[in-house]
C-alpha positions, 0 to 999 in steps of 0.5 A, a space after each residue: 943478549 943471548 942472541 949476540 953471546 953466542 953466535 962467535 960460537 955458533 960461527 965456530 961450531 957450524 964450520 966444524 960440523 959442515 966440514 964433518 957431514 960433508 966429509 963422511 956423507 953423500 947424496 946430499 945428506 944436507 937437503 931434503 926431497 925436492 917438492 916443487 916450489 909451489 907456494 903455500 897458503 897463509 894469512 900474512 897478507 900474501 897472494 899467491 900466483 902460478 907463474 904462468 899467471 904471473 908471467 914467468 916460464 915454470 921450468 926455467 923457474 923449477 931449474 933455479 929451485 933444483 939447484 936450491 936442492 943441490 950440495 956443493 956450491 949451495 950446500 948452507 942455501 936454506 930458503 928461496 922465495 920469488 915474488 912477481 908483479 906483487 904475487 908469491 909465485 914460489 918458496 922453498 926450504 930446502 933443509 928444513 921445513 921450520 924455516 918457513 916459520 922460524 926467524 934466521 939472523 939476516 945478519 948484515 940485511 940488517 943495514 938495509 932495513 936500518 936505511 929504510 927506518 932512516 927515511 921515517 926518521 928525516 920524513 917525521 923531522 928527527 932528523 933534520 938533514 942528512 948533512 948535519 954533523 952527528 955532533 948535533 945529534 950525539 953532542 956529549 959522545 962526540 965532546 969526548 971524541 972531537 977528532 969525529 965531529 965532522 961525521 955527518 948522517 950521509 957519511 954514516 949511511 954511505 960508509 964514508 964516515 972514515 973511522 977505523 972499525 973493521 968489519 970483520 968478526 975478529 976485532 972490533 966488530 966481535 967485541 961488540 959481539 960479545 958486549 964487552 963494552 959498557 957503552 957502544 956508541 963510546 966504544 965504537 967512537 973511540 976508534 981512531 979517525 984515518 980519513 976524513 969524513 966523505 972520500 974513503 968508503 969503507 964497509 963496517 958494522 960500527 957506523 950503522 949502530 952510530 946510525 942508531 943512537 942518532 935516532 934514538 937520541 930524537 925519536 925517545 925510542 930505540 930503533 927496534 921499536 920505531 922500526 915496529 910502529 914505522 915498518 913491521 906494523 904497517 907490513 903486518 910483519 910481527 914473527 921478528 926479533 932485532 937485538 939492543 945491545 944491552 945500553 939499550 941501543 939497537 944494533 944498526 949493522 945486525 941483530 935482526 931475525 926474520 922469516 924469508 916471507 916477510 924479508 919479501 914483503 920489504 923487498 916488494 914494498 921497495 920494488 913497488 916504490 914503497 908502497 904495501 898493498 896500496 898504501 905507501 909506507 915508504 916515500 918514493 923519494 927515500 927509495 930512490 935516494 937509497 937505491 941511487 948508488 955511488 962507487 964503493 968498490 972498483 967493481 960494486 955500488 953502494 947506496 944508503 946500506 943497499 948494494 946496486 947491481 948494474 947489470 941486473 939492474 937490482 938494487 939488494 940486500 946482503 948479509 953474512 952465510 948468505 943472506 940474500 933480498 934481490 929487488 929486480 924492479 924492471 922485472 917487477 921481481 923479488 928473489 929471497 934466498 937464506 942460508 945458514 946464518 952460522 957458516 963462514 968462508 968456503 961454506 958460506 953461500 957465496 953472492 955469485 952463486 946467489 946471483 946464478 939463482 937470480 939470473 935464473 929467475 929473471 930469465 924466466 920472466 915473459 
């Protein structure tokens, strides 16, 4: 598709134009004027509140959208929206004004949501348990590949599926990229087995996309489409795109497109304990499990594709350039940030500095 052949190159071609402008220009020639973040009108299902009415301090939330403005540590951010107690209270774009319509790759945020259509897939009886072996479900992949028949769905969703697929954009995951690949489920499953299944956490792209032909393979339907009448449908989220590679699989790891507004509706829907304007779309219960953490790192927790930040007590999303859905719910608050979707290392909005934002946010909550 065209969205996957050319992104290596947009990667590529956005670094080099970064370091250009930001070498021969000043006075944040990235950004626009700043306009206040006062949030606009629209018929997607929003309500909007001043933050007074929905309980946060207005400058300390104006401090957080300044620094949006700024170059230097923020210079890919695009957008920030903050929701509190189920209300807009703010949005801002603050490179160009169509990224309030137009769909962003979210990139890695993608995981989050094929967690999320995870928990349809077990509630409809398409999975029947999270510990069944993929064999079950995948039995003619994996009679080629018998060294991955010990995988189960839970191994899958908490990165621990102990195969050798690297995350980054040079190997494995950029010839998925670049569908070089006939068959994905194949490719991904020919890479070797290093560690038994359960022990070792290791974050990739390949075992989501697993994740997904597992669906597949029961609901006669690919997961871009299930998540459509699942999710996007009942969320009244229709401006979207969310890449197949081209057996018809849909990509598990990444691939979707979406606009800051709707990746808040998914995070309100998760800090209201699934639920979207009164009706649950999403079992508590598959909430809680996503969100219950397990050691990933020395430093991180890692859920069912959702990062945990104890300190914040936030559950969130995170994507590649920047990508950002910070679900606060002690606060009640959601904080979307996007940045540019192309960019990578030193230009890239790190998590940080998204975390600044967010800190900034939660202070300003009464």
């Amino acid at each position: 598709m065209m969205h996957i052949r050319v992104i290596r190159f947009k990667l590529l071609f956005s670094t080099a134009l970064a370091v250009l402008l930001v070498g021969c220009m000043h006075d944040d020639p990235l950004k626009l004027s700043y306009p206040g973040y006062v949030p606009s009108a629209g018929s997607d299902g929003w309500s909007t509140a001043s933050p007074s009415d929905a309980g946060m301090d207005s400058v300390k939330l104006d401090s957080a959208y300044r620094r949006l403005y700024t170059s230097g540590d923020f210079t890919s951010a695009r957008s920030m929206v903050v929701v509190r107690r189920g209300k807009l209270v703010g949005e801002a774009y603050c490179t160009d004004l169509l990224d309030r319509t137009r769909p962003n790759a979210i990139w890695s945020c993608t995981k989050s949501v094929t967690s999320l259509v995870t928990g349809f897939a077990l509630r409809d009886g398409y999975i029947d348990s999270l510990d069944d072996p993929i064999e079950k479900y995948l039995p003619q992949q994996l009679n080629k590949h018998p060294e991955h028949k010990g995988i189960t769905i839970r191994n899958l969703l908490t990165m621990r599926a102990g195969i050798d697929f690297n995350a980054g954009l040079d190997e494995q995951t950029g010839q998925l990229l670049s569908e070089i690949p006939d068959d994905c489920v194949d490719y991904i499953l020919s890479n070797k087995q290093i560690d038994a299944p359960g022990p070792v956490f290791s974050y990739n792209n390949g075992v989501p996309t697993l994740l997904s032909a597992v669906i597949q393979s029961r609901a006669a339907m690919n997961l871009g489409d299930y998540a459509r009448k699942k999710l996007f449908e009942p969320l009244g989220i229709s401006n979207y795109k969310w890449d197949n590679y081209r057996d018809g699989v849909t990509l598990g790891a990444y691939g979707l497109w979406m606009i800051p507004r709707d990746l808040a509706k998914i995070g309100w829907m998760v800090c209201d304990t699934g639920k979207w304007a009164g009706r649950q779309i999403v079992s508590p219960d598959w909430i809680w499990q996503s969100a219950t953490g397990i050691m990933a790192t020395t430093t991180s927790l890692y859920g069912f594709y959702w990062w945990i930040d104890a300190g914040a007590q936030c559950v969130y999303m995170a994507g590649h350039g920047g990508q950002f859905v910070f679900v606060v719910p002690e606060k009640q608050l959601v904080v979307v940030i996007t940045s540019d979707a192309f960019t990578q290392g030193a230009f890239e909005l790190a998590l940080d500095k998204a975390q600044a934002l967010l800190h900034l946010a939660i202070e300003s909550c009464r």
